[in-house]
N, C-alpha and C positions, 0 to 999 in steps of 0.2 A: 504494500500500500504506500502510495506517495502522499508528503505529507507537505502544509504551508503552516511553516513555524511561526509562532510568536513568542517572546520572549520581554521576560519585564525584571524588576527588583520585587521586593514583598510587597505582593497583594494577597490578602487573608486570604483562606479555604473559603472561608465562609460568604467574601464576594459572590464568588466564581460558578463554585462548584454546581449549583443549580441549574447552569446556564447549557449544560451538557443535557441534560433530563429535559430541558425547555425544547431543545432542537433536534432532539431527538424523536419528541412528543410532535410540535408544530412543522416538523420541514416537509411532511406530506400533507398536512393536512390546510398549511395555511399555503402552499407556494406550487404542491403538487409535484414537486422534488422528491422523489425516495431518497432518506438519508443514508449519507455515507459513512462516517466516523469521527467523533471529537473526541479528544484527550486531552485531560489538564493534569501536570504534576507540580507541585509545588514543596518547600521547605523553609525554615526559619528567615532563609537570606532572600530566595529569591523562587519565581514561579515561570513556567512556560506552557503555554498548550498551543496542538495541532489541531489543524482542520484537513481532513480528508479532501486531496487537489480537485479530484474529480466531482466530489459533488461538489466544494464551495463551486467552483466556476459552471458545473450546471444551472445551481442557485443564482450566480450573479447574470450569467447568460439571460436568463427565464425574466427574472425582473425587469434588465434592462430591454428584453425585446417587448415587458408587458408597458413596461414605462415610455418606450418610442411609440408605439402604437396604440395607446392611450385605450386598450381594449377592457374590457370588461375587470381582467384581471391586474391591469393597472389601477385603474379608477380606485378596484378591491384596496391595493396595496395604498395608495394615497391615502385614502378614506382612512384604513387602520391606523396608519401609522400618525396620521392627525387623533385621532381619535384617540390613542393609547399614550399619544406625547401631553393632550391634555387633561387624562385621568390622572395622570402621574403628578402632574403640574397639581390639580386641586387639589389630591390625597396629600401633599408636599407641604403647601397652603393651611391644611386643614390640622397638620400636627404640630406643627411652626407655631400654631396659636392655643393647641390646647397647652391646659395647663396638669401636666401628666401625673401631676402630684397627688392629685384629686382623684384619677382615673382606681378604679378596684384592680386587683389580680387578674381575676376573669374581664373588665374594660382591657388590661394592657395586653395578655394574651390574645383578645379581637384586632387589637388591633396590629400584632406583629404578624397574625396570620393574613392580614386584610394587606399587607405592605406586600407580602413575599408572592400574593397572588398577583398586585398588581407588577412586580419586580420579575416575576416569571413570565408574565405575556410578554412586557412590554422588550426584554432581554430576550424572550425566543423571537418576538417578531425583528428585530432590531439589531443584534451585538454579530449574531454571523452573516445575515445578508447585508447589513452594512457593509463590512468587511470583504465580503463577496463582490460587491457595486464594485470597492476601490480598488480592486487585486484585475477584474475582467474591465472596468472602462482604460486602465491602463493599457493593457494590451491591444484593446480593440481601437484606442485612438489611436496608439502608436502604429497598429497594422495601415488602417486606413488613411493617417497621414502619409506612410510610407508610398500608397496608390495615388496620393492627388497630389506629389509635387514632383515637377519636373526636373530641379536640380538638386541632389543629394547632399552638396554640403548646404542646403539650408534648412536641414532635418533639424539639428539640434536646438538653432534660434526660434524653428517655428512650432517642435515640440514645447519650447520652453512657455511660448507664450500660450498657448491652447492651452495647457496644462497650470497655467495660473489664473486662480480663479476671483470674477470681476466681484462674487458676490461677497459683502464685508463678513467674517463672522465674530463673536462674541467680544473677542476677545481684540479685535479692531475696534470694533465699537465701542466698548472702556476705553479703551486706548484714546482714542478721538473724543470722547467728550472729555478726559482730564485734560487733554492738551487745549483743548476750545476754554475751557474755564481757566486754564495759565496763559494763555495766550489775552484774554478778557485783563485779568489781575496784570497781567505786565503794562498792556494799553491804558489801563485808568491807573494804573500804580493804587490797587488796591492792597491790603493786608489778607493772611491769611484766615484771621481771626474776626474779619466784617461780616456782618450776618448773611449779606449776598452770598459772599463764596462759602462760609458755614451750609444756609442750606444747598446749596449742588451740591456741596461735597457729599451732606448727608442721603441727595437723590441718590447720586453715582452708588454711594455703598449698598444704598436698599434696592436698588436694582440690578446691581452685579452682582450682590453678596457671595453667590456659588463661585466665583471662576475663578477665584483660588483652591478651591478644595480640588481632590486627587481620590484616589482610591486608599490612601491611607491617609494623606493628609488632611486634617480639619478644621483650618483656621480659615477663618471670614473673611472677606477684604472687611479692612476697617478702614475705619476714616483716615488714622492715622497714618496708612500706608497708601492711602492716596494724596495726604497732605507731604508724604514724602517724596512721592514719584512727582507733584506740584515744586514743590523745592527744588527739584533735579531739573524740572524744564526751564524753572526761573535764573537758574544758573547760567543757561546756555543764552548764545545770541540771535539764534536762527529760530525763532519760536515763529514767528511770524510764517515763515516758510517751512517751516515741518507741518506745521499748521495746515496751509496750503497744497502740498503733498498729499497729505493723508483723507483732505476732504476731498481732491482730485481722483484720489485713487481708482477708484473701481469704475469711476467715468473713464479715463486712460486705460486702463486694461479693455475694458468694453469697446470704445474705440479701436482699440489696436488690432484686434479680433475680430473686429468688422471689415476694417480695410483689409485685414492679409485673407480675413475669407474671399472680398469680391475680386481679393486680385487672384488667388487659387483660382477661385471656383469650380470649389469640389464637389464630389458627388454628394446627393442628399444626406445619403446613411452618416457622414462625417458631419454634416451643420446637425443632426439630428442627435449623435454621439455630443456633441459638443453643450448642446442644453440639459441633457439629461446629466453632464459631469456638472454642471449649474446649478440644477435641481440636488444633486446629490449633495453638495455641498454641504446645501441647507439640513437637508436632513443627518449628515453626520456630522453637525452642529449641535441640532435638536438633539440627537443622539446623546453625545457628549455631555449637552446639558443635563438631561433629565437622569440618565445612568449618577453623575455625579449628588444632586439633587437627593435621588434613591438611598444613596450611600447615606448620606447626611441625614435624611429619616432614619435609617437603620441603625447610625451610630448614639442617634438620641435615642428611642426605644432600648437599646442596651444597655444603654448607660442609666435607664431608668430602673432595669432590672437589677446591677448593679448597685442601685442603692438599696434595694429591697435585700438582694441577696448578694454578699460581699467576698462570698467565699474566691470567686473565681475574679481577675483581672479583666479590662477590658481585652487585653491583648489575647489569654486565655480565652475567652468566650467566643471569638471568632475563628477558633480552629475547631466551634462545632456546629452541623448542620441546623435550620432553625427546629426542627421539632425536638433534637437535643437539648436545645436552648429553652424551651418551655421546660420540655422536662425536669432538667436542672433548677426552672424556677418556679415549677408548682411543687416537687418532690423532693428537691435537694439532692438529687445524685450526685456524684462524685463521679469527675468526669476527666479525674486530673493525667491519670495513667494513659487512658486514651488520647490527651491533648499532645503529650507528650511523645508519642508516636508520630502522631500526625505533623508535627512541627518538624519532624526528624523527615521525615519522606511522608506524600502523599499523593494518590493517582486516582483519579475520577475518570473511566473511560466509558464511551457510549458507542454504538454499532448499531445495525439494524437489528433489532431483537434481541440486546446483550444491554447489560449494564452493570459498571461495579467500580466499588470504591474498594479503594485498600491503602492499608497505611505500614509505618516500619519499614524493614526491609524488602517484602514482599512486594511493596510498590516500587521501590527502586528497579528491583529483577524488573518487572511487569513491565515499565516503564523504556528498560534496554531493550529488554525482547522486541517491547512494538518499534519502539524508533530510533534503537539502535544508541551507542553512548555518546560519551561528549564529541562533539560535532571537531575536528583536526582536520585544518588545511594551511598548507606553505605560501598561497597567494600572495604573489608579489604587487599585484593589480588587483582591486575590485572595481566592477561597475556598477550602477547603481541609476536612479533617476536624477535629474540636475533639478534642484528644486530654486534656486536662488544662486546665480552665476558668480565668477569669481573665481582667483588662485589663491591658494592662501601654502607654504609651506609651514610645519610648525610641530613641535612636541602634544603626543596622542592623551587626553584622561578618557578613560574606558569606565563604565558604570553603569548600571539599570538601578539605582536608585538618588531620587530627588535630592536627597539628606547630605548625600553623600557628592553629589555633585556641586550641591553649594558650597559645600564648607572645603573642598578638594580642590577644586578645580583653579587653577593661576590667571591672571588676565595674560589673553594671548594667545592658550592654548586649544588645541581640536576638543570638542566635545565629541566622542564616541557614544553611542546610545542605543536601545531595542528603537523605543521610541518616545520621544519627550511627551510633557501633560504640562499644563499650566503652572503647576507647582514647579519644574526645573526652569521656569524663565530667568529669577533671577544669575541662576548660572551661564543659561544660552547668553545674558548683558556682558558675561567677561571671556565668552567663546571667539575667536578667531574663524572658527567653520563650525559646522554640525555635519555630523553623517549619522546615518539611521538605518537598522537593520530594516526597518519598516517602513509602510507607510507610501504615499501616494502627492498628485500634485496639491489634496486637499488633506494634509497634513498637518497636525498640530506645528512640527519641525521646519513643514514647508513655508508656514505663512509669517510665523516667526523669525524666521530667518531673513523673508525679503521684508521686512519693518524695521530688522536692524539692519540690513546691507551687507549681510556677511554672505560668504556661498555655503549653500549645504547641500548633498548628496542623502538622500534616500531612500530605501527600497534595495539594499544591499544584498539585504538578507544573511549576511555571515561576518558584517565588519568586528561583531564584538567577540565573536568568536577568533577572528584569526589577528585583528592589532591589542594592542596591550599597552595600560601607560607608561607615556615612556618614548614609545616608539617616537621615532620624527617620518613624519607622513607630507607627501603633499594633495590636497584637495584640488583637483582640476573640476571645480564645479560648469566650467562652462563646457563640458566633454563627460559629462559623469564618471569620472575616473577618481579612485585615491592607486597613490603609490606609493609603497611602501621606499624610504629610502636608507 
């Protein structure tokens, strides 16, 4: 069986693990996909799971021919995936405001069960065909740009620009309104502390609150760190025209896209590929948001059990599945022995008609047998996607976790990654390049990258496996190359 790897730093079991039983459960009956294989293992440091090649890219085939053709079964996928982005949004809403203190054993119990069902649709509809959309529009824009241009060295320039996408996402959009309120305060030379910029400041946080949080991380933006990143622009001279840039943006991309289509002018299939990578954007935006959003319910809810029942850690409590977790906190079991496994090795696999967890050693074996051990390769070259152009030569930091990349990393050097999350930004601010084992032209890594102007590569797929920090690498981001030197 051939596999499309993903790879991260610690993300709990208790993320994850359900999302296997989800798509197992929905990939024939929401998509008409017979399912092929998922596998997630994970351990104290760090987690990785596979998707089965052939069904993902059946799945993403299916979608995007139901999403170009707007047929019934597109309309279907629209419909839901609107639908399930804002059940999630109001169940979100709705526990943000209760006051859980109040709630009984049997309320809090309702309502962990009421999270995991909406956290199980909304994850089987959403976390592998997402996934699936960005691995197969890859390919299929790149096949069919390959058909409609008549000079080959203009593949890579005009890759680059089709494959950056006009539509802003979250994480632009904070972006752009801190700088419009510093750009405000510089022009009237107001203080930070006048009730004008007080309340933006307070919109911005109550409206972005999520896009710092992570899969382990849980801290808010606060005011505070938007009054800092305010400081940081007031520092600079060019506010005025960063300003200008960023509100240009996505008109300039949009244009750009226009004139080299009417000068191509390619076949439909390729302007049709080309919105549906628009469309998809958005939605593995929505994605992003709402999965994070989910987590942050889930982390309040345990933390409320927590205070009830003290025996076990937060940390502890997330290496068990949720009906463990009730368990644990209607009956008091004793769950320590088995946590303790599961932290050590742990393998969640699904098939068609197969499912099973194991933990210990058991799952490590289980784990080789299916996909074989740690991945060794001599690559002198890797290629990858160019997501944000540029040379950059430089000393390598290798890491899949957030924590560790902030407080690691030197100004200057490569960031090596599976794949960044909103939580490594502040490290991407003292990166020289990023390369990415992952990931697509709608990338967390990718959009990142071209707001700071750095080049980044990826879609590697093996860069953290085969450089190490340390190494001195050069990023040929305008050729999608690293090489090792």
């Amino acid at each position: 069986m051939k596999w499309v790897k993903y790879k991260r730093g610690l993300i709990y079991f208790n993320r994850i693990y359900y999302m296997i039983k989800a798509n197992q459960e929905l990939s024939q009956k929401l998509f008409d996909v017979p399912f092929g294989g998922h596998l997630y293992y994970t351990n104290r440091n760090a987690c990785e799971w596979y998707l089965e090649k052939k069904w993902l890219f059946g799945l993403g085939n299916r979608i995007i021919a139901n999403l170009i053709s707007n047929n019934k079964d597109g309309k279907k996928y629209r419909n839901n995936f609107k639908k399930y982005y804002q059940l999630a949004d109001e169940f979100n809403q709705k526990i943000r405001n209760l006051d859980l203190h109040t709630k009984s054993s049997q309320q809090l119990v309702k309502l962990i069960n009421s999270w995991f069902e909406i956290a199980y649709l909304f994850n089987g509809f959403t976390n592998s065909p997402i996934d699936a959309l960005d691995e197969c529009l890859f390919v299929q824009i790149r096949k069919e740009l390959k058909k409609n241009i008549k000079n080959p060295n203009e593949y890579d320039r005009l890759f680059t620009i089709f494959n950056t996408p006009s539509t802003s996402t979250f994480i632009q959009k904070r972006e752009f309104e801190i700088l419009k309120l510093s750009k405000i305060i510089k022009e009237k030379n107001l203080k930070i502390s006048d009730k004008y910029v007080q309340d933006n400041i307070s919109k911005i946080a109550k409206r972005y609150w999520w896009t710092t949080l992570g899969w382990i991380c849980d801290e808010e933006l606060t005011e505070n760190r938007i009054k800092q990143e305010i400081k940081n622009y007031l520092r600079e001279n060019n506010i005025a025209k960063k300003y200008s840039e960023s509100k240009n943006y996505s008109t300039k991309i949009e244009k750009t896209k226009i004139d080299e289509v009417k000068r191509l002018k390619p076949q439909q299939r390729f302007i049709d590929l080309l919105r549906t990578f628009e469309e998809v954007v958005v939605l593995h935006d929505q994605r992003k948001e709402t999965q994070i959003k989910l987590v942050n319910i889930q982390n309040i809810l345990y933390k409320e059990i927590l205070k009830r029942n003290s025996r076990l850690s937060f940390y502890q409590i997330n290496w068990l599945t949720v009906p463990e977790i009730i368990d644990y906190f209607q009956n008091n079991r004793d769950y320590r022995q088995l946590i303790k496994q599961r932290e050590q090795h742990t393998l969640c696999y699904g098939a068609p008609k197969r499912y099973f967890l194991l933990k210990g050693e058991k799952a490590w074996k289980k784990r080789c047998q299916l996909v074989g051990r740690e991945f060794s390769q001599k690559n002198s070259k890797i290629r990858g996607l160019s997501a944000s152009k540029g040379k950059v030569i430089a000393v390598v930091f290798v890491t899949n976790d957030p924590n560790e990349a902030i407080s690691g990393i030197k100004m200057g050097q490569i960031l090596v990654t599976s794949q960044t999350t909103p939580d490594f930004v502040p490290a991407m601010k003292k990166a020289a390049a990023i390369v990415t084992d992952e990931g697509g032209a709608t990338c967390h890594a990718a959009i990142i990258s071209r707001e700071l102007g750095i080049p980044c590569i990826v879609g590697t797929h093996i860069a953290t496996e085969v450089l190490n920090t340390g190494d001195k690498i050069e990023v040929d981001a305008d050729n999608g190359i690293v090489r090792k030197l």
